[in-house]
Backbone and ligand atoms as CSV (ligand in chain L), in Angstrom:
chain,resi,resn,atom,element,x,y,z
A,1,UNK,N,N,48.733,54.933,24.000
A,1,UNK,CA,C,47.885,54.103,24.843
A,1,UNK,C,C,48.566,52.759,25.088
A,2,UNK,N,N,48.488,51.616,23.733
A,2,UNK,CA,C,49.241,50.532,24.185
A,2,UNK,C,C,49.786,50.100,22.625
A,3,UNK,N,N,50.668,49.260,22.977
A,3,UNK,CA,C,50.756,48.411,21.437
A,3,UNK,C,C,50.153,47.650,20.921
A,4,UNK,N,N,49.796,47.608,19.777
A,4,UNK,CA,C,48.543,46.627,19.465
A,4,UNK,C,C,49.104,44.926,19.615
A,5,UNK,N,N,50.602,45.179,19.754
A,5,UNK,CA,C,51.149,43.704,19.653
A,5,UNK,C,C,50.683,43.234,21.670
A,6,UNK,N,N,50.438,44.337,21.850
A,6,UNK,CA,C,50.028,44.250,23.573
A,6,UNK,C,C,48.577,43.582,23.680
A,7,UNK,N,N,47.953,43.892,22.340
A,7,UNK,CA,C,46.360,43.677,23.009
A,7,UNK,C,C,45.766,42.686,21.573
A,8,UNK,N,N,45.905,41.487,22.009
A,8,UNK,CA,C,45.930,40.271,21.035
A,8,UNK,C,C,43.936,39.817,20.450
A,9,UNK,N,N,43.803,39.880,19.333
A,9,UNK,CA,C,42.315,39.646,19.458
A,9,UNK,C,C,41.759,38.565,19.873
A,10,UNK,N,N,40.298,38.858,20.478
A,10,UNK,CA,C,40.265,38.065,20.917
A,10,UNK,C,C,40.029,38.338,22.710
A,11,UNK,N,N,41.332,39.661,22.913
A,11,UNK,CA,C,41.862,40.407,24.004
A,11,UNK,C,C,41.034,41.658,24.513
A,12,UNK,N,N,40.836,41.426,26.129
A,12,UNK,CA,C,40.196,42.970,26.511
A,12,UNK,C,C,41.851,43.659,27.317
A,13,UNK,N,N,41.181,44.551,27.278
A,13,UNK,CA,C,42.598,45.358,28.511
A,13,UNK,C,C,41.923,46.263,29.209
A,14,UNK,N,N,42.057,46.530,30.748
A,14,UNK,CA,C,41.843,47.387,31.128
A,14,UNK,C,C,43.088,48.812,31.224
A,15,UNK,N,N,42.563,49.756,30.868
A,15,UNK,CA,C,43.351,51.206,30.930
A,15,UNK,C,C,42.538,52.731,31.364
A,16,UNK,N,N,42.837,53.444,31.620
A,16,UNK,CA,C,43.268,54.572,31.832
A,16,UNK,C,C,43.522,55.945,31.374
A,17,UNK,N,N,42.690,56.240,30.231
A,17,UNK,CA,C,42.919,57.681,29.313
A,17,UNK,C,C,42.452,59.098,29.971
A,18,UNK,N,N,43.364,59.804,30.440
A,18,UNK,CA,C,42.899,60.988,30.884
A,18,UNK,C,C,42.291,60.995,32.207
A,19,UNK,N,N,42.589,59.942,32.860
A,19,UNK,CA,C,41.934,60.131,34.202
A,19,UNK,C,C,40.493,59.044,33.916
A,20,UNK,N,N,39.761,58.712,32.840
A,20,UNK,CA,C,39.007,57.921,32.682
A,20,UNK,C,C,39.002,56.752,32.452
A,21,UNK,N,N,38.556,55.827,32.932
A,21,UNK,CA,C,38.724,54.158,33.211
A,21,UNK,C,C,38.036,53.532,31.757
A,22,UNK,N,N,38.686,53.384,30.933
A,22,UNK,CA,C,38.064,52.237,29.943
A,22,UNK,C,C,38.638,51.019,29.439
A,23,UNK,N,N,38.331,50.535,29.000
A,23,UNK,CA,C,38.455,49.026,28.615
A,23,UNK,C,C,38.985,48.828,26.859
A,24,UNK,N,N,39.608,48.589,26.693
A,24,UNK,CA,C,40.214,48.235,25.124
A,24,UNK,C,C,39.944,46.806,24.919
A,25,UNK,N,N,39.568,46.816,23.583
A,25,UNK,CA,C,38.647,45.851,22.976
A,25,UNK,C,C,39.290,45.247,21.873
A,26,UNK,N,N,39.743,43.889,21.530
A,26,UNK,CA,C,40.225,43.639,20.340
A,26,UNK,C,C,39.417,42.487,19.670
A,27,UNK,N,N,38.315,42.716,18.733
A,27,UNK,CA,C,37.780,41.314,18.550
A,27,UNK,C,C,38.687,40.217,17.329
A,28,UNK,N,N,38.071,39.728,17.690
A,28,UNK,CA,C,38.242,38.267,16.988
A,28,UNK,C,C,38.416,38.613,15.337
A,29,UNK,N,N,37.568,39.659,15.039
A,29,UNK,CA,C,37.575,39.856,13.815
A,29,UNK,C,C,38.181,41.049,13.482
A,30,UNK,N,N,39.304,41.799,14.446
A,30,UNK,CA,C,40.458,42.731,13.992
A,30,UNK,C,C,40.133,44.083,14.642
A,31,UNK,N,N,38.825,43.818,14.779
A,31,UNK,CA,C,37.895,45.553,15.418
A,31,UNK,C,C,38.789,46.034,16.799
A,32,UNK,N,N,39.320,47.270,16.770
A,32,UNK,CA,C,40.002,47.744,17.985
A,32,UNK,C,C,39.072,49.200,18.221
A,33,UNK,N,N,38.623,48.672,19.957
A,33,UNK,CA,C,37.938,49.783,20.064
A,33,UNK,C,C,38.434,49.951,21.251
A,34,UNK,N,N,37.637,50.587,22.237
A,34,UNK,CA,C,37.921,51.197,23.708
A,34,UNK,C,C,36.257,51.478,24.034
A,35,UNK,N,N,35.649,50.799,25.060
A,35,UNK,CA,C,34.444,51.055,25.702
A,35,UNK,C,C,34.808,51.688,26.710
A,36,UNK,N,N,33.350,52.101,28.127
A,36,UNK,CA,C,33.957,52.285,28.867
A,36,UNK,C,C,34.041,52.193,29.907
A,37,UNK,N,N,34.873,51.780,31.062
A,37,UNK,CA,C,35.049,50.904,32.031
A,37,UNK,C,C,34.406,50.264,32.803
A,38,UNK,N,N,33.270,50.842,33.216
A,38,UNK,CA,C,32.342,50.667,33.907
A,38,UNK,C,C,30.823,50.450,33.615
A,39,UNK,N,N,30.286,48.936,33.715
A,39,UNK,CA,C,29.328,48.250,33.780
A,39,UNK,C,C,27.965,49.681,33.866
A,40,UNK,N,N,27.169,49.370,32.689
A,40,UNK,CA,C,25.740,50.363,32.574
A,40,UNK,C,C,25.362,50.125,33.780
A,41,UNK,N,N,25.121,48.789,34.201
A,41,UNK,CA,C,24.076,48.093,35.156
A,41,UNK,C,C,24.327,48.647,36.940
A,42,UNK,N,N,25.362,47.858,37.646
A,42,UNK,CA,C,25.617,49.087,38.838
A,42,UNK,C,C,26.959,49.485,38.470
A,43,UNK,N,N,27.811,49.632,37.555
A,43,UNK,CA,C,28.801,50.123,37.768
A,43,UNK,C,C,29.975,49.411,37.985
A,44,UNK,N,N,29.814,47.981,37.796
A,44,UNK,CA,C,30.991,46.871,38.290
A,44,UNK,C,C,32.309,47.151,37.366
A,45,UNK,N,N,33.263,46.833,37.636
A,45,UNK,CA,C,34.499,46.709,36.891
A,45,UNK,C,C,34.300,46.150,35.333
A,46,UNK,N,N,34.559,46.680,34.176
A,46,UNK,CA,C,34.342,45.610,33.099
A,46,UNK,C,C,35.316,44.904,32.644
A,47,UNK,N,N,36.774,45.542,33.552
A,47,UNK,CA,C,38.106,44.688,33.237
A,47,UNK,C,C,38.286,43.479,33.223
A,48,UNK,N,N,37.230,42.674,33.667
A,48,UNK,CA,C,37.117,41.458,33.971
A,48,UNK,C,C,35.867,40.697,32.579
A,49,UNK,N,N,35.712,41.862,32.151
A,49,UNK,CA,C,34.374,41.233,31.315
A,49,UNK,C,C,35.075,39.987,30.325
A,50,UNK,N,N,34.014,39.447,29.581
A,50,UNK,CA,C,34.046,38.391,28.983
A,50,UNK,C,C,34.064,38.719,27.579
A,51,UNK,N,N,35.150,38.619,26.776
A,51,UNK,CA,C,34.198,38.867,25.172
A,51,UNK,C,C,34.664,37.870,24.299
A,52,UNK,N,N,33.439,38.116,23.850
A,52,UNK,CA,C,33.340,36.403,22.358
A,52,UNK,C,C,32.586,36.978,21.107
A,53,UNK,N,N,33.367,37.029,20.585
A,53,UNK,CA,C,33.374,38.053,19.303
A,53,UNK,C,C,33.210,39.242,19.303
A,54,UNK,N,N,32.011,39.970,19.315
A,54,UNK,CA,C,31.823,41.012,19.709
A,54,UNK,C,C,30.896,41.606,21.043
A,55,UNK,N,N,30.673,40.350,21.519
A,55,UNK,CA,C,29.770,40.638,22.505
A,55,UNK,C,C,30.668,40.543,23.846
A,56,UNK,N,N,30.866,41.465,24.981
A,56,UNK,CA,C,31.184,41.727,26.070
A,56,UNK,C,C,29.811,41.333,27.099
A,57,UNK,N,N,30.387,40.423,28.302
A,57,UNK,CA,C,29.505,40.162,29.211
A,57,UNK,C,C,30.099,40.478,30.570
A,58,UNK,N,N,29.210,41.471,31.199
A,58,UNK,CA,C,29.561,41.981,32.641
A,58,UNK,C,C,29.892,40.944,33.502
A,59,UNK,N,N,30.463,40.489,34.456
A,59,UNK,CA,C,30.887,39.403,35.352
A,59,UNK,C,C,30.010,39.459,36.260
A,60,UNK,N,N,29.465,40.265,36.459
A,60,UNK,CA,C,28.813,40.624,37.711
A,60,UNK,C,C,27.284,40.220,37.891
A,61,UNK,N,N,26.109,40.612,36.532
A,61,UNK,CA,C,25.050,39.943,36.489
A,61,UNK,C,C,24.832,39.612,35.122
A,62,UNK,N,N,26.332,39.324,34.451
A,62,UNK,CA,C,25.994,38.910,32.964
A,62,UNK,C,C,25.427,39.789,32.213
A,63,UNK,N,N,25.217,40.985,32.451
A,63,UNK,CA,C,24.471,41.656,31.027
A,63,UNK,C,C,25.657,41.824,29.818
A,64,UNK,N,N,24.649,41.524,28.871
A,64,UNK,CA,C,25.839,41.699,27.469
A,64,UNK,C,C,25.627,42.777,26.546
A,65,UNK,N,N,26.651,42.974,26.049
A,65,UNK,CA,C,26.640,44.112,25.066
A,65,UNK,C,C,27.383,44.030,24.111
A,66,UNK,N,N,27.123,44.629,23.246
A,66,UNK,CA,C,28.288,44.487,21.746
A,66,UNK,C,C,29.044,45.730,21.958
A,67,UNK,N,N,30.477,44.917,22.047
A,67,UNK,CA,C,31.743,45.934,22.085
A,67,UNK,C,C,31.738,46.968,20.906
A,68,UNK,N,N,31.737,46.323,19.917
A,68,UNK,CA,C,31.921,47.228,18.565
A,68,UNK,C,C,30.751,48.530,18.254
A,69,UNK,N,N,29.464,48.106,18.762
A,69,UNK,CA,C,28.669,49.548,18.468
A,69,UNK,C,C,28.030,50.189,19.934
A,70,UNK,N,N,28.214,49.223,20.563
A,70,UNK,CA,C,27.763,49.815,22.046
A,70,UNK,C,C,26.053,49.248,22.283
A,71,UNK,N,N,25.665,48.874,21.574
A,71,UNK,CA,C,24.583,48.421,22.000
A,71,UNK,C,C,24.210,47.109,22.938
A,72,UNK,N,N,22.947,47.256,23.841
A,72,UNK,CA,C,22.186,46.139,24.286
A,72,UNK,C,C,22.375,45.034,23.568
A,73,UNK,N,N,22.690,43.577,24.188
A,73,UNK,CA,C,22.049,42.559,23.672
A,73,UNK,C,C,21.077,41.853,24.603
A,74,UNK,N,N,21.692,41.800,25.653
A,74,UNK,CA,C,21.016,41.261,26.814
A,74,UNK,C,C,20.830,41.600,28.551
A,75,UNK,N,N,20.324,42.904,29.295
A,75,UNK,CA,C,19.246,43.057,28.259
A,75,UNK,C,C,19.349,44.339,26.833
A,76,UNK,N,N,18.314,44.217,26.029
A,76,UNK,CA,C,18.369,45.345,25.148
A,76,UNK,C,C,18.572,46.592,25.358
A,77,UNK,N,N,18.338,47.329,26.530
A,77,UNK,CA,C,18.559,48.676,27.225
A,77,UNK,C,C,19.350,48.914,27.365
A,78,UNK,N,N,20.475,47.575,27.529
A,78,UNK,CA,C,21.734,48.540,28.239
A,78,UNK,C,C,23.142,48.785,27.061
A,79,UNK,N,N,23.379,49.767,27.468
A,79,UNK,CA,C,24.290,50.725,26.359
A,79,UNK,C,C,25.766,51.006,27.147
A,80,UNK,N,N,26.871,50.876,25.941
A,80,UNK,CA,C,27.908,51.268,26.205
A,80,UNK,C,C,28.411,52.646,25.746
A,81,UNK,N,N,29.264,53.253,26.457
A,81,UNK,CA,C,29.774,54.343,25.238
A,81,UNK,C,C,31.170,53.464,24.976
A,82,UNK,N,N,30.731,54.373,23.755
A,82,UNK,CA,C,31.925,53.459,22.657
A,82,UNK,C,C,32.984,55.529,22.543
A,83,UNK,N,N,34.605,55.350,23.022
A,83,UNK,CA,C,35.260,56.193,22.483
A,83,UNK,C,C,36.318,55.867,21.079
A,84,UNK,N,N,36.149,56.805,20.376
A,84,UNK,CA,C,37.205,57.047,19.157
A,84,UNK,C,C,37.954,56.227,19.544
A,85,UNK,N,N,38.668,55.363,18.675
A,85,UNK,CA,C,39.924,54.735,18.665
A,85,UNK,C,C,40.458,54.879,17.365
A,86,UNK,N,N,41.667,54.700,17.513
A,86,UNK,CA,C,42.552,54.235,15.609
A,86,UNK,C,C,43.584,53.693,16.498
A,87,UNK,N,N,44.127,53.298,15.321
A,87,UNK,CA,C,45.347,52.101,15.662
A,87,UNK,C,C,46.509,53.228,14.286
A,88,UNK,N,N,47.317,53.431,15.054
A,88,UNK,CA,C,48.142,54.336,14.038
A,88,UNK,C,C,49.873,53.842,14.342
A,89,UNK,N,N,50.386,53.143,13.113
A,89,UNK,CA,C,51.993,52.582,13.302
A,89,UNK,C,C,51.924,52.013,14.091
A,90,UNK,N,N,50.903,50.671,14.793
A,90,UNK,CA,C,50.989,49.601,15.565
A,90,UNK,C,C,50.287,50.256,17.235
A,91,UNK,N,N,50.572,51.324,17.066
A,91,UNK,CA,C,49.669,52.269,18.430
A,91,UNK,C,C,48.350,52.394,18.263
A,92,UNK,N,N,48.029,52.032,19.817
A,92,UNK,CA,C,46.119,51.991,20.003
A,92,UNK,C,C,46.066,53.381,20.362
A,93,UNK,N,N,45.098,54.104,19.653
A,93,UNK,CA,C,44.872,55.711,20.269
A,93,UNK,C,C,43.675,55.694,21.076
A,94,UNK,N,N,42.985,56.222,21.495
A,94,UNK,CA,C,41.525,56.639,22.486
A,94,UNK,C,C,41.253,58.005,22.550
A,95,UNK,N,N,40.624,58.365,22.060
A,95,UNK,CA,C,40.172,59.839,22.522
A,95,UNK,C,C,38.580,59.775,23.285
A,96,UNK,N,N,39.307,60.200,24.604
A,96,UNK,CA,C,37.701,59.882,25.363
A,96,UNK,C,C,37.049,61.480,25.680
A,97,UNK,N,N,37.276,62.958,24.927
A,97,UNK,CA,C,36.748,63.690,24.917
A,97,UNK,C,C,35.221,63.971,24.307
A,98,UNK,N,N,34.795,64.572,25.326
A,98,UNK,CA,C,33.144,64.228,25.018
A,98,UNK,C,C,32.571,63.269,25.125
A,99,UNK,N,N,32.915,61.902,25.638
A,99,UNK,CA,C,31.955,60.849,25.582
A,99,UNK,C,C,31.933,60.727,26.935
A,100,UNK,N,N,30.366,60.622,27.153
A,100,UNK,CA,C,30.412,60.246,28.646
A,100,UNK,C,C,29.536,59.028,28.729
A,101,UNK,N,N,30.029,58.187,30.177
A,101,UNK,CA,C,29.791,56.640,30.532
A,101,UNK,C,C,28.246,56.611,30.484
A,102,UNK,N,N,27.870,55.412,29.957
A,102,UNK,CA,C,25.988,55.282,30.155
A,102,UNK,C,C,25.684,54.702,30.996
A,103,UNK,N,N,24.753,54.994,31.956
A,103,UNK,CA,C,24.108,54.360,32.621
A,103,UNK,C,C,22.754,53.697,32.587
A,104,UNK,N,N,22.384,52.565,33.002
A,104,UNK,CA,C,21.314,52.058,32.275
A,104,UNK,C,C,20.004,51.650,33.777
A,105,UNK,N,N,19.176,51.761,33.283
A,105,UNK,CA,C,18.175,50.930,34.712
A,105,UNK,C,C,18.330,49.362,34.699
A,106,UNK,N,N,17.778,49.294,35.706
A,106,UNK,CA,C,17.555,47.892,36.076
A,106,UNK,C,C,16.728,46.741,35.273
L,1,FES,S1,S,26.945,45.406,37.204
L,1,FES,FE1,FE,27.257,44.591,35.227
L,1,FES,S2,S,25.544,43.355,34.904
L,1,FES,FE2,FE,25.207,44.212,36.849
């Protein structure tokens, strides 16, 4: 996927696994994950999102979410999928089999 010396915490990245658009996540506090690309709310880009610690904020109408478990913060409804990651010999892995993107209401 990428090198972890590529994706600094602190750091989002947008990528590409398998034909599926997600977002790599490095918080502040070491957590390497991979959400996925696209905003619950309409669908906006999240490559652009905002994250501060663990919370990711859509650019688009601000909804936030926690990178690390996928949940709502603001509002509470809206959900991320969170795919498998490991970090193996400095490599970010992703396995985005079986997880599919959430969509959330309004
Ligand atoms: S599209 Fe992300 S908050 Fe609306």
């Amino acid at each position: 996927m990428c090198d972890l010396d590529d994706l600094w915490a602190g750091e989002i990245r947008p990528a590409v696994v398998e034909g599926v658009k997600v977002v790599l996540v490095h918080t502040d506090d070491g957590v390497v994950t991979a959400v996925q690309g696209q905003c619950p709310h309409q669908k906006f880009s999240l490559a652009d999102a905002e994250l501060s610690g663990d919370k990711l904020t859509c650019p688009m109408h601000l909804w936030e979410m926690n990178a690390v478990t996928g949940c709502g913060i603001n509002p509470s409804h809206a959900e991320l999928a969170i795919y498998p990651t490991k970090v193996i010999d400095g490599r970010v892995y992703v396995s985005v089999t079986g997880v599919v993107p959430i969509s959330a209401r309004s």
